[in-house]
N, C-alpha and C positions, 0 to 999 in steps of 0.2 A: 585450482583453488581460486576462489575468487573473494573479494569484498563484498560484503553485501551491508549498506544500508538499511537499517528496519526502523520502521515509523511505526508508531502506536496510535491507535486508534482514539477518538473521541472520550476512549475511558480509559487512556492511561496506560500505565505499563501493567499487566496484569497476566495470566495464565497461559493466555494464546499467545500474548506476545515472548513470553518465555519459553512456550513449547515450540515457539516460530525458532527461537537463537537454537536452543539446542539441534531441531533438526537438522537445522543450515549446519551446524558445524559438524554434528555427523557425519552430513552428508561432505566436509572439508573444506568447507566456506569460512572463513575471519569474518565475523558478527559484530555489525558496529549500533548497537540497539540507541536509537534518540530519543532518549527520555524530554521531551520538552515541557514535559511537568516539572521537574524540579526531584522524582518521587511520587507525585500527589496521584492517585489511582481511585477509580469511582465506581462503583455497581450500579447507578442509576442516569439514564444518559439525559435527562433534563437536568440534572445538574452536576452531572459535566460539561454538555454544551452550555449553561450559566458559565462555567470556570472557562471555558474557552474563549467563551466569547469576553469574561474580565479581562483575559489576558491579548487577547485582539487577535484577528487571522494576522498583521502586517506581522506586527512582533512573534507570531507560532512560525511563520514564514521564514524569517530570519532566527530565527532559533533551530530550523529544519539547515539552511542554510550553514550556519557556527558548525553544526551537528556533523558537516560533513567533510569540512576545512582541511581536516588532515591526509584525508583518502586521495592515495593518487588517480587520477585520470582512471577513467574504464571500469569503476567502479557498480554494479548495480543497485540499484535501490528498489526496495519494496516496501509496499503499505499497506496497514487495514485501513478500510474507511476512510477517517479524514484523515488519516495519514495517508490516503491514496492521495488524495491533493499535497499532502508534503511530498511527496516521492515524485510526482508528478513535476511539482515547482522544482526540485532539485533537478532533476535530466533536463529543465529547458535553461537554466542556470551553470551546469557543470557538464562534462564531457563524463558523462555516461554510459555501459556498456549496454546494458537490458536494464528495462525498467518491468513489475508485477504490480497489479495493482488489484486489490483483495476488498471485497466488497466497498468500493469506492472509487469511482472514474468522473471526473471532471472534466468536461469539456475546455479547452485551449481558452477560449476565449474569456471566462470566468478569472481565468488567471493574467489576463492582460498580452497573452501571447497570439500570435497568429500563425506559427508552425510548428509542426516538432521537429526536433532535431534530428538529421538527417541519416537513417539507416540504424537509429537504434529499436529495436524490438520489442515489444509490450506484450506482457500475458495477462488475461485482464479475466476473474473470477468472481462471481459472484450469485446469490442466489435466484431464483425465477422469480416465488414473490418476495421479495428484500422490502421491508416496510419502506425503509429509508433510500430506494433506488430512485433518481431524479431520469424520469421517461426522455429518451434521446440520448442520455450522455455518454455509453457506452459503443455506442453509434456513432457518434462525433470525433471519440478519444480512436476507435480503429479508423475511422476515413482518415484523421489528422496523421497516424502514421503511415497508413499506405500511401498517401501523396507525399508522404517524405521518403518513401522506397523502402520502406520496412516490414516486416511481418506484423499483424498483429492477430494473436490467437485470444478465442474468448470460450471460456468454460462455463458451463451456468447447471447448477445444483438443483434438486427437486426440494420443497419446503419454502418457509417464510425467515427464517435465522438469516440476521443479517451480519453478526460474526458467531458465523456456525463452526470455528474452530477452537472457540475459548469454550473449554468446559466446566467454567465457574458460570454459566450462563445455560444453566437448565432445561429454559427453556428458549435458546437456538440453538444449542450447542446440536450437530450432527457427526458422529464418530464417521460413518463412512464417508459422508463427504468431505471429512477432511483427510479421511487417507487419500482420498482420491485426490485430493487439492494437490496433498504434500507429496503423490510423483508425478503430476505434471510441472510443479516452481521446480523442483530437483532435478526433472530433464530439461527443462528449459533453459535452469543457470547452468548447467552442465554443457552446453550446447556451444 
């Protein structure tokens, strides 16, 4: 059993991010969901990115940061989307066991860092055309762990959903590829 950190996406805590806890615990994982809303949850991502950006990346940073205060050491984290830059800043922040990062991978250097931490693992998913994929950064996020001596495995889905596991999202939501998502994070945290 393990800890697992879950970051919410750009729209808050909402269906995927719920079907994300339940999985995990099924699967016998302790789910520590980081609401950095407050609650506050969004169906249209221009204005949730508005609400994000009120609220500032330093301050979402440090609220991802609070969020994980109590977790001992070797804890994993995961994220959708911008919460993949949370999960991200957490493992270069704290002693991390596996980091996942689900339609969202950020390059090292965007976050002020210049390595990753040494021997932890990334699974990094996402889809082929993802509207919101920034070209290279998935590319960056595996070379930055392989030089730190770690595995990093990348999954990549047929379609354009760029959280193709929330099925309040019609149209990205993908049923098979999120089953297919949800047994590779399950063998991986299992691992």
């Amino acid at each position: 059993m393990t800890d697992v950190a879950l970051f919410h996406s750009v729209l808050g805590v909402r269906a995927g991010i719920r079907d994300a806890a339940e999985r995990l615990r099924a699967a016998g994982h302790r789910v520590h969901v980081v609401d950095q809303y407050d609650g506050d949850a969004f169906d249209d991502y221009d204005a949730a990115g508005a609400h994000a950006a009120q609220i500032g990346f330093p301050e979402l940073m440090r609220r991802a940061r609070a969020g994980v205060e109590d977790l001992p050491d070797g804890f994993a984290v995961l994220g959708f989307s911008n919460g993949g830059g949370m999960a991200t800043h957490v493992a270069l922040n704290r002693r991390v066991g596996r980091v996942v990062l689900c339609s969202g991978a950020l390059p090292l250097d965007r976050l002020g860092a210049e390595r990753w931490p040494a021997g932890v693992p990334v699974q990094i998913h996402d889809a082929l055309d993802d509207p919101f994929a920034t070209s290279g950064a998935v590319e960056s996020v595996m070379r930055s762990v392989n030089e730190a001596g770690a595995v990093a495995e990348h999954v990549q889905y047929p379609g354009v959903g760029h959280l193709f596991t929330d099925p309040e999202l019609p149209d990205e939501f993908d049923p098979a590829a999120t089953e297919r998502l949800w047994s590779h994070v399950i063998r991986f945290l299992g691992e």
